[in-house]
C-alpha positions in Angstrom: -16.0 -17.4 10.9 -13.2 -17.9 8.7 -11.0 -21.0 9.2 -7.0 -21.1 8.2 -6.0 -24.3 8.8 -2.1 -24.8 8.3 0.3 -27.9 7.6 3.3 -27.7 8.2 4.7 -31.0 6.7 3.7 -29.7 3.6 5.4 -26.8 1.6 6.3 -26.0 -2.1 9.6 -24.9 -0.8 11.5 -21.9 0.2 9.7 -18.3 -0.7 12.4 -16.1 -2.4 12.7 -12.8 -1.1 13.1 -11.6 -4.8 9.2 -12.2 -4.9 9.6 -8.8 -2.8 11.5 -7.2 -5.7 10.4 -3.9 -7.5 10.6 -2.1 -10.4 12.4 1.4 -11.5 11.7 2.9 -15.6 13.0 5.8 -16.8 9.0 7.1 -16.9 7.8 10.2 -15.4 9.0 11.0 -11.8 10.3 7.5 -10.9 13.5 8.0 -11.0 14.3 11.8 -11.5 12.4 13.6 -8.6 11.5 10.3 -7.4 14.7 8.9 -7.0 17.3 11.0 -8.1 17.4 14.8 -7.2 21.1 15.3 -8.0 24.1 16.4 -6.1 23.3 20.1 -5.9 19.9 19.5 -4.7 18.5 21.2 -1.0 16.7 18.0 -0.4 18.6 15.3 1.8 20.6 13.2 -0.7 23.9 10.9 -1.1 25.4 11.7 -4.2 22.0 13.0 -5.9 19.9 9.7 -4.5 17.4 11.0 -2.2 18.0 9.6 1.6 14.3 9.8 2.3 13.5 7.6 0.1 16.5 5.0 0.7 15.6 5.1 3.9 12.2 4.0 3.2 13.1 1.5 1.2 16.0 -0.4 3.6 12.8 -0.4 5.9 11.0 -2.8 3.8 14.4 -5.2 2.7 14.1 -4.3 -0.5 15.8 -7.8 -2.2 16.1 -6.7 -5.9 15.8 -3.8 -7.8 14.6 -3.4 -12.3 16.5 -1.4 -14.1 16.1 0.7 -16.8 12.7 -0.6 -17.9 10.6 -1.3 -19.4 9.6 0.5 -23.0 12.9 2.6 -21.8 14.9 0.1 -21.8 15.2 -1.4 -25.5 16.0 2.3 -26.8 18.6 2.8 -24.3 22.3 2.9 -24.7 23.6 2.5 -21.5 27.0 3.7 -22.8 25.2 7.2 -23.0 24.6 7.4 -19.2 28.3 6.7 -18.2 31.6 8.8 -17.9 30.8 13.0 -17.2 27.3 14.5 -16.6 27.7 17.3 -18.7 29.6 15.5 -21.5 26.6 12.5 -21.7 24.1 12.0 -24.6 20.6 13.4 -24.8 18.1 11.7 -25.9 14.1 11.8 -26.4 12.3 9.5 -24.2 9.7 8.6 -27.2 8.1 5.9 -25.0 7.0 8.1 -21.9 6.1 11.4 -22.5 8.6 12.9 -25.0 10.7 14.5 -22.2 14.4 15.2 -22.6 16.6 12.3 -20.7 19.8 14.0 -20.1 20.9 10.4 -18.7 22.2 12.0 -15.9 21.2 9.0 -13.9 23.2 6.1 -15.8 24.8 2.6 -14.5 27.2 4.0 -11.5 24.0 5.8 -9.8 21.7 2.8 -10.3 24.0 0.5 -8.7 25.4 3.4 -6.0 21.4 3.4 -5.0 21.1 -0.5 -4.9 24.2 -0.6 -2.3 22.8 2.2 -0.5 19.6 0.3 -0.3 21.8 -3.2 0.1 19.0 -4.9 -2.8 20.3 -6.8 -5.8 20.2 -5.0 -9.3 18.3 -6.5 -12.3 19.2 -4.9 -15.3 17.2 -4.8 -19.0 19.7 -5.2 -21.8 18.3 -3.5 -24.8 17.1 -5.9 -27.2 15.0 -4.3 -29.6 17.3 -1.4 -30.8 20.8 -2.6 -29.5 23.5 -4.9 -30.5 24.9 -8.2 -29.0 27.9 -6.5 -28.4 26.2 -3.4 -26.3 24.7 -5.8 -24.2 27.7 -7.6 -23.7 30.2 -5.1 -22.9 27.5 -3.9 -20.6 27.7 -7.5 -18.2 32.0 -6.9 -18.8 32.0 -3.2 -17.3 29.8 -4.2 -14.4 31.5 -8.0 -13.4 34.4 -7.8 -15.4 37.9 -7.6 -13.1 40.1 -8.0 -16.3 42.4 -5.4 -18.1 40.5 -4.9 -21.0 39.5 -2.0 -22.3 35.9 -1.7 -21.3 37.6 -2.6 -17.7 39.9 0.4 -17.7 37.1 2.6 -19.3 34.6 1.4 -16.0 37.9 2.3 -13.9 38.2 5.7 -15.1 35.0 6.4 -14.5 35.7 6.0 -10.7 34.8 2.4 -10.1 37.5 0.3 -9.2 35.5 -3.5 -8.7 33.5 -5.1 -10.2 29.9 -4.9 -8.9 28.9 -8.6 -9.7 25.3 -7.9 -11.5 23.7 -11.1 -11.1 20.0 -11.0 -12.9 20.0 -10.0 -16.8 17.2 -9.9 -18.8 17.1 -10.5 -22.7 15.1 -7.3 -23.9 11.8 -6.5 -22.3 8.2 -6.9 -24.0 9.8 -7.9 -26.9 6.0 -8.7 -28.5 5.5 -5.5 -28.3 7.9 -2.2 -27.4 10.4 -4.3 -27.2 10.2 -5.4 -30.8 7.2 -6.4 -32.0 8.8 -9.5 -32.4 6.6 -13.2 -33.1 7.6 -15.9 -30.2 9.6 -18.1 -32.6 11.3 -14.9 -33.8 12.2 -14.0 -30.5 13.0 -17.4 -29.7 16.3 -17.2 -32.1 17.1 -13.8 -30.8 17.2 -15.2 -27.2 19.3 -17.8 -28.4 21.7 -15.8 -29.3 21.8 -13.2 -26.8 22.0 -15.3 -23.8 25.7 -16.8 -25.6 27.2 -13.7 -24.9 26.0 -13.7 -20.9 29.6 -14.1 -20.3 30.6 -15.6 -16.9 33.7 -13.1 -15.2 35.2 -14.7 -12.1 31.9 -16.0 -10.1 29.9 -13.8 -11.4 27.3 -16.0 -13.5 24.3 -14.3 -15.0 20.7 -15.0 -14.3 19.8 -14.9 -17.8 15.9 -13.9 -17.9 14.2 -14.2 -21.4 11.5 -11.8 -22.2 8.4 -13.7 -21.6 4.4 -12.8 -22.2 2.0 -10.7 -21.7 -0.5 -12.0 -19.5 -2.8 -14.9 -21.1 -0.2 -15.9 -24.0 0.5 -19.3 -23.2 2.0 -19.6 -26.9 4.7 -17.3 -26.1 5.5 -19.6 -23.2 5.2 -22.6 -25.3 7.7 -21.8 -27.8 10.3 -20.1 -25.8 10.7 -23.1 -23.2 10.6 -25.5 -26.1 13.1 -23.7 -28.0 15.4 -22.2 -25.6 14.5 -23.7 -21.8 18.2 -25.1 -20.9 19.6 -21.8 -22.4 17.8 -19.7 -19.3 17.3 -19.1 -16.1 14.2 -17.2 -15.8 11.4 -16.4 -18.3 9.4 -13.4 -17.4 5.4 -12.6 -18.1 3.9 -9.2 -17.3 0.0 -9.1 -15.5 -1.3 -5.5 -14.7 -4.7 -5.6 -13.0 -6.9 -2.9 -15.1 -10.1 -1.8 -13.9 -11.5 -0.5 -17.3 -12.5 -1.9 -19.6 -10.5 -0.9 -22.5 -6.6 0.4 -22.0 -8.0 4.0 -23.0 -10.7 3.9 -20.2 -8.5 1.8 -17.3 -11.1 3.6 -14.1 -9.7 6.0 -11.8 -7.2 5.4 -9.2 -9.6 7.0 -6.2 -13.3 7.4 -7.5 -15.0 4.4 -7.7 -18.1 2.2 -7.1 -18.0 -0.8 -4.6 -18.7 -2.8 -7.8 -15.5 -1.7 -9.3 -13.6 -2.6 -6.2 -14.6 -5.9 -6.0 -13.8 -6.1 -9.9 -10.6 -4.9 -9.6 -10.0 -7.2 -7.0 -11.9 -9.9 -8.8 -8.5 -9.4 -11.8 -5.9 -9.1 -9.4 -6.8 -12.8 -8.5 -6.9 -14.0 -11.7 -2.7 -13.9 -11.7 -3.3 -17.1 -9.8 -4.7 -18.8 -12.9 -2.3 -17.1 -15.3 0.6 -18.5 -13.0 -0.8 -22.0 -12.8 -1.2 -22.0 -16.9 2.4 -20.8 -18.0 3.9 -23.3 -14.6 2.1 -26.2 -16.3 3.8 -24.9 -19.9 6.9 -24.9 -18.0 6.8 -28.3 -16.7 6.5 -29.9 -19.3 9.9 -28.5 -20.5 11.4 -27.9 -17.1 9.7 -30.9 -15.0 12.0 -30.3 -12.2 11.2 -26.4 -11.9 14.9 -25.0 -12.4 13.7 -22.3 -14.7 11.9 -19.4 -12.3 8.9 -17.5 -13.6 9.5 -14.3 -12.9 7.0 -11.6 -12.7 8.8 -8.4 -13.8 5.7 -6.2 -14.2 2.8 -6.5 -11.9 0.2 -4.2 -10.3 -2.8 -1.9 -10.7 -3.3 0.4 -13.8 -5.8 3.4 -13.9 -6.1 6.3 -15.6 -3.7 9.0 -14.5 -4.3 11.6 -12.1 -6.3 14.8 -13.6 -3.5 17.7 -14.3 -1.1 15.3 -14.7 1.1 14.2 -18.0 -0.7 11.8 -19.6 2.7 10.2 -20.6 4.0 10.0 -16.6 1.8 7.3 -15.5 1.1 9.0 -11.8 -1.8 7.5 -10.2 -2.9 7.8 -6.4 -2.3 4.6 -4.2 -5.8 3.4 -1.9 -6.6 0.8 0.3 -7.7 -1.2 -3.3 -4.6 -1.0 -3.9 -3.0 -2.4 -0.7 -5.5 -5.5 -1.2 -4.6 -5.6 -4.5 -0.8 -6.2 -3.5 -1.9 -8.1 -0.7 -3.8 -10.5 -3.3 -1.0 -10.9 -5.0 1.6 -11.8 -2.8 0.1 -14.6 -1.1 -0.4 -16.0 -4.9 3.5 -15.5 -6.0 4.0 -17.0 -2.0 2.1 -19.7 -2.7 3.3 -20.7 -6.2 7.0 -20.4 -4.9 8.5 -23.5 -6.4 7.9 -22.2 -9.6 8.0 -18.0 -9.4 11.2 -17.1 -8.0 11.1 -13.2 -8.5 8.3 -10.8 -8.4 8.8 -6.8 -9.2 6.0 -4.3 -8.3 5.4 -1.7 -11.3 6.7 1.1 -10.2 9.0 2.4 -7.5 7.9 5.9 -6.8 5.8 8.4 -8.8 4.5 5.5 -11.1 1.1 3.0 -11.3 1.3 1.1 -7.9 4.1 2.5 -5.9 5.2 2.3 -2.7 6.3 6.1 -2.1 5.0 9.0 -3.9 7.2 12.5 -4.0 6.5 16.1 -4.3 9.7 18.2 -3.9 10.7 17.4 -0.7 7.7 16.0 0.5 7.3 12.0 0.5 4.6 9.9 1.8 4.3 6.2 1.9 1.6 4.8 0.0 -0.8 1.5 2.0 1.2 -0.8 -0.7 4.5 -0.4 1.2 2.7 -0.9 4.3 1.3 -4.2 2.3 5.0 -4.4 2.1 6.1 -4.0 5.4 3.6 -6.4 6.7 5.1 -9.1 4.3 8.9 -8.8 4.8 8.6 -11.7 7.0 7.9 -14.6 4.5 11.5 -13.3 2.6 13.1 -16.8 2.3 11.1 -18.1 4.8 9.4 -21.7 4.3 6.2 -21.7 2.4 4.0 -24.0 3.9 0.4 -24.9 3.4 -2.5 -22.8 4.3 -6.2 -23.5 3.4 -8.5 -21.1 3.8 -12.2 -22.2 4.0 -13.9 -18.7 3.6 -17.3 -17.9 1.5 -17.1 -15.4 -1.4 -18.1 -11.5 -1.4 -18.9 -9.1 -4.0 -21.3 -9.0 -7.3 -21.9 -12.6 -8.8 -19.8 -11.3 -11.9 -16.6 -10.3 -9.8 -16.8 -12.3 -7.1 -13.9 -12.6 -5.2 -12.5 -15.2 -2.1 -13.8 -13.0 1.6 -9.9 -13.6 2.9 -7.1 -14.1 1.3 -3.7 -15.9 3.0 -0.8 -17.0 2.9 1.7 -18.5 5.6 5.6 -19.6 6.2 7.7 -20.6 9.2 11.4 -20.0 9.8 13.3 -21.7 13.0 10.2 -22.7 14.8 8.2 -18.8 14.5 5.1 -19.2 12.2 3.3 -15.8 10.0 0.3 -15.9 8.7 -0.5 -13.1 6.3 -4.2 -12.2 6.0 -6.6 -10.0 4.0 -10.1 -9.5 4.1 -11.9 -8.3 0.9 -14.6 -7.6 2.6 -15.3 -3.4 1.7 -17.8 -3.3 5.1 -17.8 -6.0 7.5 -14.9 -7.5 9.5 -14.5 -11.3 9.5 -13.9 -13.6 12.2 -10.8 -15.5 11.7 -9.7 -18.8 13.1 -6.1 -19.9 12.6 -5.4 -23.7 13.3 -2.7 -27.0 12.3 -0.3 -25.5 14.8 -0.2 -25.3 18.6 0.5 -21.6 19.1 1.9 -20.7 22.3 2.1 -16.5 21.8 1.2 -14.8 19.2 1.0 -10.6 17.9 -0.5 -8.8 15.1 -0.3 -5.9 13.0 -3.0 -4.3 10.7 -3.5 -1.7 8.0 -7.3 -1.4 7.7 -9.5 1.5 6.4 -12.6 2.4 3.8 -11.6 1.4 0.3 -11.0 4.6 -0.9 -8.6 5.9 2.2 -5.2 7.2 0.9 -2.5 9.1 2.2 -1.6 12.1 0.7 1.5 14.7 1.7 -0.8 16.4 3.8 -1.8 14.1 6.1 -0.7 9.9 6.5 -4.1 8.6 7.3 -3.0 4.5 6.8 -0.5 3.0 8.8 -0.3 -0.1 10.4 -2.0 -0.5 14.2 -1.2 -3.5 16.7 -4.2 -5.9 16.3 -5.0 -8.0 19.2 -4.9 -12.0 18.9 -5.7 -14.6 21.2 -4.0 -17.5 22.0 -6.9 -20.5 22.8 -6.3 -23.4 25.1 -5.8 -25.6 22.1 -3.6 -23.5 20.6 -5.5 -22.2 17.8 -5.6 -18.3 17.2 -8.5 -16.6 17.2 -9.1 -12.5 16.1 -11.0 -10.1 13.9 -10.2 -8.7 10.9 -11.7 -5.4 9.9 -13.1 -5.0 6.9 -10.9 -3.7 3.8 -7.9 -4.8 5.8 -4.6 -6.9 5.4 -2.5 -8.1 8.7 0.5 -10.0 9.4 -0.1 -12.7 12.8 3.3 -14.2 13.8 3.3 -16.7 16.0 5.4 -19.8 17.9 
């Protein structure tokens, strides 16, 4: 049997329901097909943005939504995706695919889809091939309510107010795509980027600096000793890759039970690369006002076969559902230093939520990973040890349950998952005097999907019971993640 034992007089703080955020590139079928069908489409839409998916999304609280990348976003020119459709710029998306972007699907329809949805938008400013003065006359048409002429321009274009973007980030990978930049390099351009983050009205912005990849702790190093009271955020980017080479990354729905556990075996690892950029930060930033913000996160495989190679499509399983569930009860339980977290991507990309075909959408096990979650959004973290034994090959062994907990006004959830690919786990939850509690589950074999023809995973009621002592007591099954709320 599994024990979570919970204390409630201790907690790293308040979990930010921008750990919940996600991610939308101009890559593939995220956002046209995915997202955007257009105004003269047959499918259900509001103003070209498909209401399917909207809907889906509002389901889930959505908090914050990336925008427009990524690669994309440090060759793109946001003034090109403005004013007429027919009259805007075409360009080669070089980074994904070499499709035509007809930027039909510019700054009004990203932020018309963020209201629709009611989540916050985080925009990329293009570092690596833009100017200061792009970037900045980009924050004054969006939160700008002066008469200047990038004001009037915005209003002619049919928006009357300001929108009031909040989160900015400086360039995006700028290592790498973004740049190629070196840290002390990039440290300068920061600098002077974030000086033009101009404040309009209220509307002060987040500034994010473009942080790591992964495992470089120099990066981290330099920027928060160089440029930590100049920002508000610094981001670093940790894809869990099966493979093991970026050509070979494994496929997305054939594989071994040894290939599970090592996938899973690297999701977990974010918990280390957290802990070593937090320490970094501290010693800058000892009271924790700078947020670590995980931008891009998520699984990686090889694309699906038939598919552009450039589109990033991959299948969604029940791997990947532990996979997310892994992860968020790592970002939860690190919340007094990561204050945002986006899934890569949306729809149609790596580890999304919602897949697309024409009309068709189905809802991948990570949103369901999602759903079960929505409950720790700016709830209280509070502390939740899990004395469990380990599963899996020696190499790529892996915690049997993973957890994470937080209360709000007096009503306690626990979120659970069980690594476990075959047996179910006993599970004992105790530190607090439960008086009623429910359950919800997604379980299934490790390589269950759903697909448009048929929506095999969904969450099931999962019973709990209530001991004379107050502990909780239930099974979870194997390959499973649940969500027991309780007061």
């Amino acid at each position: 049997m599994a024990v979570i034992t919970l204390n409630p007089e201790r907690s790293r703080g308040t979990i930010s329901k921008n750990i919940y955020g996600h991610f939308s590139e101009h890559l593939g079928r995220c956002i046209y097909q995915g997202v955007y069908v257009g105004e003269n489409s047959a499918i259900p839409q509001v103003r070209g943005i498909r209401t399917d998916v909207v809907e889906a999304l509002k389901k889930i609280h959505l908090p914050v939504l990336r925008w427009p990348g990524g690669c994309f976003a440090d060759e793109y020119h946001w003034r090109d995706g403005i004013g007429p459709k027919e009259s805007r710029k075409r360009m080669v998306n070089t980074n994904w695919g070499g499709v035509v972007e007809d930027n039909s699907f510019g700054t009004h329809e990203f932020l018309d889809l963020c209201e629709q949805v009611g989540c916050e938008p985080y925009f990329s400013a293009n570092v690596g091939s833009g100017t200061v003065r792009e970037m900045a006359e980009w924050i004054e048409y969006t939160n700008s309510d002066g008469d200047s002429s990038v004001v009037r321009e915005r209003r002619a274009n049919g928006r009357e107010d300001a929108w009031g973007v909040k989160y900015w980030g400086i360039g995006n990978e700028s290592w790498g795509c973004g740049g190629n930049m070196r840290a002390e390099y990039y440290a300068d351009v920061y600098r002077r980027y974030q000086t033009f983050c101009r404040t309009y009205g209220k509307n002060k912005p987040f500034r994010i600096a473009s942080g790591s990849s992964g495992l470089d702790y120099h990066w981290t190093e330099v920027l928060m000793r160089e440029a930590a009271p100049m920002m508000d955020g610094i981001s670093v980017h940790y894809y869990t890759v099966c493979g093991d080479t970026w050509e070979k990354k494994g496929s997305a729905t054939d594989f071994t039970e040894e290939e599970y556990y090592k996938t899973l075996h690297k999701a977990a690892y974010i918990d280390e690369v957290i802990s070593q950029h937090d320490a970094i930060m501290t010693r800058y930033d000892p009271e924790k006002r700078v947020g670590l913000i995980v931008d891009e996160w998520g699984t990686w495989f090889d694309v699906e076969p038939g598919t552009n190679p450039g589109f990033l499509y991959q299948q969604n399983t029940m791997r990947d559902a532990l996979v997310a569930a892994v992860s968020l009860n790592i970002f939860n339980r690190h919340c007094d230093r990561v204050t945002m977290a986006n899934i890569a991507q949306l729809v149609n990309v790596l580890q999304s939520v919602i897949l697309t075909e024409g009309e068709k959408m189905v809802l991948t096990p990570t949103w369901h990973v999602f759903d079960l979650y929505q409950a720790h959004q700016d709830a209280k973290e509070i502390d939740c040890f899990v004395g469990t034994g380990s599963i899996g090959p020696e190499k790529w062994a892996v915690e049997r349950i993973s957890a994470s907990a937080s209360s709000r006004e007096g009503r306690y959830t626990v979120t659970a998952a069980n690594l476990d690919a075959d047996q179910p786990e006993e599970i004992r939850i105790t530190g607090v005097r439960a008086s009623r509690a429910e359950a919800r589950v997604l379980s299934g074999e490790m390589h269950a999907k759903n697909d448009f023809e048929q929506e095999m995973l969904t969450t099931k009621p999962l019973p709990v019971t209530v001991e004379e002592n107050g502990d909780l007591t239930l099974t979870l099954p194997a390959c499973a993640v649940a969500e027991i709320r309780f007061s």
